[in-house]
C-alpha positions in Angstrom: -30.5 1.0 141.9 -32.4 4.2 142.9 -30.5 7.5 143.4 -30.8 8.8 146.8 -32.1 12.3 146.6 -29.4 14.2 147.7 -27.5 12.9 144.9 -30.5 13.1 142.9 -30.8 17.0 143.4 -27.4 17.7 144.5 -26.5 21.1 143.1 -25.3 21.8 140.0 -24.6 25.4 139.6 -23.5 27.7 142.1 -27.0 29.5 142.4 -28.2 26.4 143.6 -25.5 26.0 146.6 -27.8 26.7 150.1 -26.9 28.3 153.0 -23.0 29.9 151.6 -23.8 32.9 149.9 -20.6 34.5 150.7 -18.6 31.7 149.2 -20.8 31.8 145.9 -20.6 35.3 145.6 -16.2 35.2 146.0 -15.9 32.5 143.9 -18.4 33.7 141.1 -16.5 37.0 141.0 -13.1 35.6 140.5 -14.3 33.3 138.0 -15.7 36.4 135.9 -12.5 38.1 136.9 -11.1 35.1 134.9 -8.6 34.8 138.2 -9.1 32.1 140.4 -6.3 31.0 142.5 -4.5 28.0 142.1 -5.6 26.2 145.5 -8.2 26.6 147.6 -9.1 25.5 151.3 -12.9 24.8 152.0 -13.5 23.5 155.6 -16.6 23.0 157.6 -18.9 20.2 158.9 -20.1 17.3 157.2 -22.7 17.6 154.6 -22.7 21.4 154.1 -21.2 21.3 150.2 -17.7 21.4 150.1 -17.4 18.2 147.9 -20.2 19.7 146.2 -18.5 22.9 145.5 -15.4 21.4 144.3 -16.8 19.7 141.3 -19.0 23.0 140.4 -15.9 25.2 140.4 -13.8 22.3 138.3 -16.7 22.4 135.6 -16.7 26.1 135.9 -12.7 26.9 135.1 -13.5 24.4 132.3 -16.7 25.2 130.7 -16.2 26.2 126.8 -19.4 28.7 127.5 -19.7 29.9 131.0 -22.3 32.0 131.9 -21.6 34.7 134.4 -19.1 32.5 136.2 -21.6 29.9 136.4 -20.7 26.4 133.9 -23.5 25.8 131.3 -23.4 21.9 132.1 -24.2 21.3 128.5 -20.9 21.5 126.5 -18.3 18.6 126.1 -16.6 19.6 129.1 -19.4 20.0 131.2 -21.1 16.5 130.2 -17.8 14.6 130.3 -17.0 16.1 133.9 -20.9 15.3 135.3 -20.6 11.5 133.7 -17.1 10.8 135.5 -14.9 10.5 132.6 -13.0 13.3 132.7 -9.2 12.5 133.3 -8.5 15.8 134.5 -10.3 15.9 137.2 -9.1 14.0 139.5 -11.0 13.4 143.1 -8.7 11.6 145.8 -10.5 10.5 149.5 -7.2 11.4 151.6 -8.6 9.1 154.6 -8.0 6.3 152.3 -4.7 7.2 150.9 -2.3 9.2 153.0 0.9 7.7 153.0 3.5 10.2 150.9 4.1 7.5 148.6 0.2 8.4 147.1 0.7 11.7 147.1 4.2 11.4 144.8 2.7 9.2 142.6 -1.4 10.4 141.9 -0.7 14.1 142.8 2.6 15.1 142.4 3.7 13.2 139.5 0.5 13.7 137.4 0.1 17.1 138.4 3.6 17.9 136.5 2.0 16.3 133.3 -0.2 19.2 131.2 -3.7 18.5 130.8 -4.8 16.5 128.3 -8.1 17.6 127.0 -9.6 20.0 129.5 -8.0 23.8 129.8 -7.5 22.8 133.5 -6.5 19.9 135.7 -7.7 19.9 139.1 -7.6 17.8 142.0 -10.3 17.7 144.7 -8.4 16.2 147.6 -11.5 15.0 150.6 -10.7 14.9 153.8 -7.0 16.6 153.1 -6.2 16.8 157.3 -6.0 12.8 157.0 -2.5 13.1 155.5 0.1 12.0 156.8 2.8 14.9 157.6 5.4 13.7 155.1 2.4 13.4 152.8 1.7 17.2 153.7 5.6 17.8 153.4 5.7 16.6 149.7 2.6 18.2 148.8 3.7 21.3 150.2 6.4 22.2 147.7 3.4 21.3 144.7 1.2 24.1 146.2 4.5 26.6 146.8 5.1 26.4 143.2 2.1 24.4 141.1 1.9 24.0 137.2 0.7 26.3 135.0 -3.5 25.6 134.8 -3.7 23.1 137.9 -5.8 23.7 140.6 -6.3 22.1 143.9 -9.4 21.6 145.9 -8.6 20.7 149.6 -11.6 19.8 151.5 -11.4 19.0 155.9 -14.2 18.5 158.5 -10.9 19.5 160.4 -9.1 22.4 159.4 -7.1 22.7 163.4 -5.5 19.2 161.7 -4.0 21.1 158.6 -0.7 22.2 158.9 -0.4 26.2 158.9 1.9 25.9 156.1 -0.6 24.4 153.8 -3.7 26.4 155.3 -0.9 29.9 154.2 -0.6 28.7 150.4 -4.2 28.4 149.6 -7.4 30.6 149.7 -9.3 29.6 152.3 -13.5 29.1 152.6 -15.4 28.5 155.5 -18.3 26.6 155.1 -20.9 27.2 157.7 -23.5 24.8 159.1 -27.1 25.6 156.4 -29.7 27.8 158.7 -32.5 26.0 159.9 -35.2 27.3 158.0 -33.0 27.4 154.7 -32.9 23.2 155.1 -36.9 23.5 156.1 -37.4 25.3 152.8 -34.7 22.8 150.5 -37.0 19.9 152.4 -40.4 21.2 151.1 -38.8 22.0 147.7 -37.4 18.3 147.4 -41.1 17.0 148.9 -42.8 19.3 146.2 -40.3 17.9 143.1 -41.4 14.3 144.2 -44.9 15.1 144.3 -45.7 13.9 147.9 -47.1 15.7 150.4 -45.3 16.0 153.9 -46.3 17.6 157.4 -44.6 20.6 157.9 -43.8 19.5 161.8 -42.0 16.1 159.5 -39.8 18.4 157.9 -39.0 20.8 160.8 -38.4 17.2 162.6 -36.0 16.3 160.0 -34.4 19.7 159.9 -33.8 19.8 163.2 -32.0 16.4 163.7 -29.9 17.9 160.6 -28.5 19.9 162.9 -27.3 22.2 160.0 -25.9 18.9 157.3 -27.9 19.6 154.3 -27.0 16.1 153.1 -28.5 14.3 156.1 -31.5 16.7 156.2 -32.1 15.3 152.2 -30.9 11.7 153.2 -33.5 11.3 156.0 -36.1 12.7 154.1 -35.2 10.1 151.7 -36.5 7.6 154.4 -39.2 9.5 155.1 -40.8 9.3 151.5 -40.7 5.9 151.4 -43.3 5.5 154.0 -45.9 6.9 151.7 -46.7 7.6 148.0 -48.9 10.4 148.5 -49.1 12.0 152.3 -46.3 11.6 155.1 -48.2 12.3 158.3 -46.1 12.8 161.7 -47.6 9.8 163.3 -46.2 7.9 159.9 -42.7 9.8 160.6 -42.2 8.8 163.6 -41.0 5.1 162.7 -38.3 6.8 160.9 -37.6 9.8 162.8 -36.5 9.2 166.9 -37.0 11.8 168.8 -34.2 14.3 168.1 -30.9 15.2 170.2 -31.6 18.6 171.0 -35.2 17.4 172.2 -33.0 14.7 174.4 -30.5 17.3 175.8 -33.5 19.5 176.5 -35.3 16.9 178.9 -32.4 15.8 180.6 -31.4 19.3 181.0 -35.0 19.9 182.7 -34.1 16.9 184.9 -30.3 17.9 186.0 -31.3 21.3 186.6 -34.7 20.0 188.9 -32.1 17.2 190.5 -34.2 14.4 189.6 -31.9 12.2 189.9 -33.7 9.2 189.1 -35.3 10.4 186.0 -31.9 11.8 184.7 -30.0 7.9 185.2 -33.3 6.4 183.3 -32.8 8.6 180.5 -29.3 8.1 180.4 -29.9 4.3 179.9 -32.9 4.5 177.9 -30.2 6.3 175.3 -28.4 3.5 175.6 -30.9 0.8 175.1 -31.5 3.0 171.9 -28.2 2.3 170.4 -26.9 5.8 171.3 -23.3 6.0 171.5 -23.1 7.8 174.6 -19.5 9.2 173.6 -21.1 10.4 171.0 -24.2 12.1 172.5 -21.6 13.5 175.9 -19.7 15.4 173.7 -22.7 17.3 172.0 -24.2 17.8 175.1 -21.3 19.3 176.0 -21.7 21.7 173.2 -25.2 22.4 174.2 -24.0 23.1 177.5 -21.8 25.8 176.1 -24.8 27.4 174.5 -26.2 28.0 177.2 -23.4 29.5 179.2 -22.8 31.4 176.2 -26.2 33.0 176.5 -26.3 33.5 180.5 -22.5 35.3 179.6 -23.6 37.3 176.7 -27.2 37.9 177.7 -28.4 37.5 174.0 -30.9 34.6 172.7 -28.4 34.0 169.4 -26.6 31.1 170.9 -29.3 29.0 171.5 -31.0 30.1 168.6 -28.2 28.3 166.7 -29.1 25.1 168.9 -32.2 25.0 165.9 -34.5 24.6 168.4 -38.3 25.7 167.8 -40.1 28.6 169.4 -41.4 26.5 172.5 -38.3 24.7 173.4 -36.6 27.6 173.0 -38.8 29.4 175.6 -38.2 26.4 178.0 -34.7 26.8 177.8 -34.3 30.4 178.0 -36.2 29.5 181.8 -34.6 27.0 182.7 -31.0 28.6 181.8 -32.2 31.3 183.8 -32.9 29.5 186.8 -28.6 28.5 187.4 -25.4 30.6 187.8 -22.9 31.1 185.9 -20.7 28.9 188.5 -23.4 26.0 188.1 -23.0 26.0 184.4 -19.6 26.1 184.5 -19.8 23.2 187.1 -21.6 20.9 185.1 -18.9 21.2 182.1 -16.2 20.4 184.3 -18.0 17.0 185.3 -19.2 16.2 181.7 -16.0 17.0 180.3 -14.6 14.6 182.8 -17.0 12.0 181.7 -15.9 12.2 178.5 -12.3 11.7 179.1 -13.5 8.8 181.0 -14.9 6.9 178.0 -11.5 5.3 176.9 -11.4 3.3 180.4 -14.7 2.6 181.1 -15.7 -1.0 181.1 -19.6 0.2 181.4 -20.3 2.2 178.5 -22.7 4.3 180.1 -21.1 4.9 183.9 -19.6 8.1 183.0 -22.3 9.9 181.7 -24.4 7.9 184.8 -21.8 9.5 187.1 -21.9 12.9 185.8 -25.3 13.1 186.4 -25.5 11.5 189.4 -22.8 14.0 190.5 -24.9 17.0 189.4 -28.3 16.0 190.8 -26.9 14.9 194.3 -26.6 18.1 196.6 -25.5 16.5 199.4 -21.9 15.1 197.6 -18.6 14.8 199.9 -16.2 17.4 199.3 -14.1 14.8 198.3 -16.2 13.5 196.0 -17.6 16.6 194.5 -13.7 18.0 193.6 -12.2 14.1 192.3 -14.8 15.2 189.6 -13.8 18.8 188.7 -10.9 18.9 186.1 -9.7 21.9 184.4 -10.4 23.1 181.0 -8.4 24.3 178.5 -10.3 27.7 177.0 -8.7 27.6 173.7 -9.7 24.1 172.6 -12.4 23.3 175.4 -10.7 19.7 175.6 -10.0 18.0 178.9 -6.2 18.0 180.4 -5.6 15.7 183.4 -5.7 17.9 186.7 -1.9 18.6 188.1 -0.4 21.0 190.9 2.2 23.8 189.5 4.1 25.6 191.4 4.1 29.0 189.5 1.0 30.8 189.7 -1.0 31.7 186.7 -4.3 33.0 186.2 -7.5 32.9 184.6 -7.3 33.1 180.6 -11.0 33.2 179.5 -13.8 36.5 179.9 -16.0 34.5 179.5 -16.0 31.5 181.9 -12.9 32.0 184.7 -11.5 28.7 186.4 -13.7 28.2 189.0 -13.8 25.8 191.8 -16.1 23.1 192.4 -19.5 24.8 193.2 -22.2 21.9 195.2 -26.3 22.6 195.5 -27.4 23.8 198.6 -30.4 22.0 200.6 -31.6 24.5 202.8 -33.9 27.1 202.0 -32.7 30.6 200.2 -30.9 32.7 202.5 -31.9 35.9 203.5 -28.3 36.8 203.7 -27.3 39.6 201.3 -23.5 40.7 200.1 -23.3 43.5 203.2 -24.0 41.0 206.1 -21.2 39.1 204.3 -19.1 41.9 204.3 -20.2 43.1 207.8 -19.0 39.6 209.3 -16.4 39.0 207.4 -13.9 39.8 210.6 -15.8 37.5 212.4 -15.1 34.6 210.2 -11.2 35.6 209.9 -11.0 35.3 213.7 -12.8 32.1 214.1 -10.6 30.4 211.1 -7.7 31.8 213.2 -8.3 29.8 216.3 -9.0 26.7 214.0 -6.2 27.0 211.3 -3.9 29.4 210.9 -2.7 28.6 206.9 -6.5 29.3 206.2 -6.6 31.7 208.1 -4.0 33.0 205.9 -5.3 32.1 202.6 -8.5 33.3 203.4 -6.5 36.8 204.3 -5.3 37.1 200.9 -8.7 36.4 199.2 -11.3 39.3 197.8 -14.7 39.3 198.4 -16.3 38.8 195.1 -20.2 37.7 195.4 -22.8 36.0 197.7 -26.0 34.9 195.6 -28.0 32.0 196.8 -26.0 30.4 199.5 -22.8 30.8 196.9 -19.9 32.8 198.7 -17.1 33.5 196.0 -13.7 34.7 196.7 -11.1 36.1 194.3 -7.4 35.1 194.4 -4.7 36.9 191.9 -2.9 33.1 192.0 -3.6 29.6 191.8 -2.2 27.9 194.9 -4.6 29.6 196.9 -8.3 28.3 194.9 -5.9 25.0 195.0 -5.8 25.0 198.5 -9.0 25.8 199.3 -9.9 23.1 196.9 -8.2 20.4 199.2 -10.7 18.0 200.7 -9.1 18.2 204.0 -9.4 22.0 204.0 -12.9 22.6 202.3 -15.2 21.4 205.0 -13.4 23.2 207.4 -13.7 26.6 205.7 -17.4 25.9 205.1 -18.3 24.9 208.6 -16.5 27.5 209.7 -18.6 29.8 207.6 -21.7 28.0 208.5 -21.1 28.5 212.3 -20.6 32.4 211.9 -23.6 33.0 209.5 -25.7 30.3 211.3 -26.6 28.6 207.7 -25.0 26.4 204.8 -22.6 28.7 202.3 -21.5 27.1 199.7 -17.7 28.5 198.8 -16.4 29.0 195.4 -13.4 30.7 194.1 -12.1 32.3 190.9 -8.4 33.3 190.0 -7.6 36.6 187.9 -4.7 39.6 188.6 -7.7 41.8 189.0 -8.0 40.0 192.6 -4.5 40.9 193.2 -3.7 42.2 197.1 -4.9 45.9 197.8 -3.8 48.3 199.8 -6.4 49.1 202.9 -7.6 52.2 200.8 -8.5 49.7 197.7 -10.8 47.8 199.9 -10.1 44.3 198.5 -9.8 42.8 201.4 -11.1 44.1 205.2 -8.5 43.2 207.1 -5.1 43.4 205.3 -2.8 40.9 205.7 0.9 41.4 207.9 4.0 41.2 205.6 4.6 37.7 207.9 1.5 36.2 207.6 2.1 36.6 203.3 5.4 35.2 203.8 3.9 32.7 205.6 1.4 31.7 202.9 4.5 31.5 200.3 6.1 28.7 202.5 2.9 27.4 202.5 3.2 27.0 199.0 6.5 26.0 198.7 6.2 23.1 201.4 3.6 21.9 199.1 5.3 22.2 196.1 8.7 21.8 197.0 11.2 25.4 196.6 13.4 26.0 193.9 16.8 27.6 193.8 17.8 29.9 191.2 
């Protein structure tokens, strides 16, 4: 059986480890410290080295001539440890085994037992967050207080799953996705080794749909050699290599942000037909989405510079980005995020991401239809929570991206309108909501004038109920017709919540007509006949 090549040249030393220079360089100093620590935490994505790393540091604390921290990989110790038959080193796959009964028994048990011909027993546990929490519980108390010259290797693709107590007892590492040019130049090195010639737009290709996993980068190259003994041309590649997921989230990008509707559903179902799980590719793409936000927010190229997209694509995103709002890419996280939750329920695998699209592309959706689609996120662990009234106000918790209401596309042209016409009317549109009604005429009262840009009115509440109420799909339309009959074209209205749109004094100019004490105590039994009151 042939050895794929990247267990054919996975590293053996720490000088060959790519990409985690600041893990070699800690871990080669302790070692010629002669003190490393008795557990260790390494956690990152798949493929990046952790396993990898593991072993070299076992052969390292046990090599009978280390070189600078390095293992020599020729002693007894070293040979026994590369063939396998070293008893005391023992690797356990956690997803397989994590009852506590396993632990006790392979862990706890043999750990209490002194080497038997190796300096140091170690355990390389994969996948530690798999564990079940009385597994954790038992190994816990091992780690608090473990035998003299045992070591322990934890390795997660998912270190939020560890339990804080186990992350505190052991010294953790972060491994960090391999740069995209650093798995371009491993690829040549590995083509170069076999003696066959490759494209350099083949190894780019393949570096790219790495998306940072060393091991899948060396594993699809794999493929790709054994097209061809001597030369792997693109056109050759290209049975192997699909066209890759950032090239796919690129076009329908393009199509989302042109509204071609049409296109954008093909594509979704062309993915599809591909055997793409759409799960899959939605929550990447929502990823990508947050790139991009990311760079409109920060104004800096770096986050979509760690999309590892080339020079040109990276141009045509830049553009493109530049093209929508910060509301619009805000919007179209909401609805993907949605579609995603979706996914558990749906009986046609690809109708959420078909909706979301659809959604997004369609400037002319209902205001019912456009906020059943909007659900809030969470800016800690960007996961979806289902959408729920509370009565006690609260307010934005993210810089970066506030909770925003449901923002639609315009079809008319661009307004001529600009922020002081808004301002200079604003009276207007408080009297005309007034004859039609009064509870908006309230809310909108208590609201600041925030922005105008491209048919987009936003307005600033310091609490919740009133971007909820607003949000209503009886009460939307009304506002924005209302709006459209005073400024004689369509505005779009979009709110954001955050104490810094708290209610002003006259002299603070938040708002430009205040308010009566009433009319606020008015809106608060507003609130509480939607809500229902509470008595303390």
């Amino acid at each position: 059986m042939s050895t794929s090549l990247y267990q054919k040249y996975r590293p053996q030393q720490f000088g060959d480890m790519v990409g985690q220079d600041h893990i070699r360089v800690t871990l080669l100093n302790e070692l010629r410290a002669n003190s490393p620590s008795h557990a260790y935490l390494f956690s990152g994505s798949r493929g990046v080295g952790k396993t990898t790393t593991a072993r070299i540091l076992a052969r390292a604390v046990n090599c009978m001539e280390p070189r600078n921290g390095e293992p020599c990989n020729a002693c007894a110790h070293c040979r026994m440890m590369l063939s396998g038959q070293a008893l005391d080193v023992i690797e356990i796959d956690a997803a397989s085994h994590t009852g506590v009964d396993h632990v006790r028994e392979h862990i706890i048990e043999n750990a209490r037992v002194a080497p038997t011909r190796l300096p140091w027993k170690v355990f390389i546990i994969d996948e530690v967050h798999m564990l079940s929490t009385s597994a954790f519980n038992a190994l816990l108390k091992t780690l608090e207080e473990p035998p003299k010259n045992t070591m322990f290797i934890l390795a997660t693709t998912e270190l939020h799953k560890v339990p804080a107590t186990i992350i505190s007892r052991c010294e953790q590492f972060p491994f960090k996705r391999v740069l995209y040019e650093h798995v371009v130049a491993r690829l040549a090195d590995v083509a170069k080794r076999e003696g066959v010639m490759v494209d350099r737009e083949v190894l780019e290709a393949i570096a790219r749909r790495a998306e940072g996993a060393l091991r899948d980068a060396e594993s699809l190259l794999g493929q790709v050699l054994a097209l061809d003994d001597a030369h792997v041309t693109t056109e050759m590649a290209e049975i192997i290599l699909p066209s890759s997921k950032t090239a796919e989230m690129l076009k329908l990008f393009e199509e989302i942000v042109r509204l071609q509707m049409a296109e954008a559903v093909v594509h979704v179902n062309r993915l599809m037909e591909e055997g793409v799980v759409l799960s899959d590719f939605t929550k990447e793409w929502i990823d990508f989405l947050r790139s991009v936000l990311l760079y409109r927010v920060q104004e800096s190229l770096t986050p979509l510079q760690q999309l590892n997209v080339h020079a040109e694509q990276l141009q045509q995103l830049a553009q493109l980005s530049g093209e929508l709002s910060i509301a619009r890419l805000t919007r179209m996280i909401d609805v993907f995020l949605h579609a995603y939750d979706q996914y558990r329920t749906a009986t046609i695998p690809q109708l959420p991401l078909e909706l979301a699209v659809i959604t997004l592309c369609e400037p002319q959706l209902s205001s019912a239809t456009a906020e059943a689609v909007r659900v809030p996120v969470n800016p800690k662990t960007q996961s979806v929570s289902s959408p729920k009234k509370t009565a006690s106000p609260k307010t934005a918790s993210t810089v970066a991206a506030p909770r925003t209401s449901t923002v639609r596309t315009p079809s008319t042209a661009s307004s001529t309108l600009t922020m002081d016409d808004v301002r200079g009317q604003w009276t207007a549109v408080l009297d005309a909501m007034r004859h039609k009604n009064h509870s908006l005429h309230l809310t909108l009262q208590v609201g600041k004038l925030v922005s105008f840009e491209r048919h987009v009115l936003v307005l600033g509440f310091q609490y919740q109920f009133y971007q909820d109420r607003l949000n209503d799909a009886r009460n939307r339309p009304v506002v924005e017709a209302t709006l459209e009959e005073v400024f004689g074209q369509k505005i779009i209205l979009e709110t954001v919540v955050s104490k810094e749109y708290a209610i002003q004094t006259a002299s603070g100019v938040a708002n430009l007509e205040q308010p009566s004490e009433e009319e606020v105590a008015n809106v608060w039994d507003l609130a509480a006949s939607s809500f229902g009151s509470q008595k303390s």
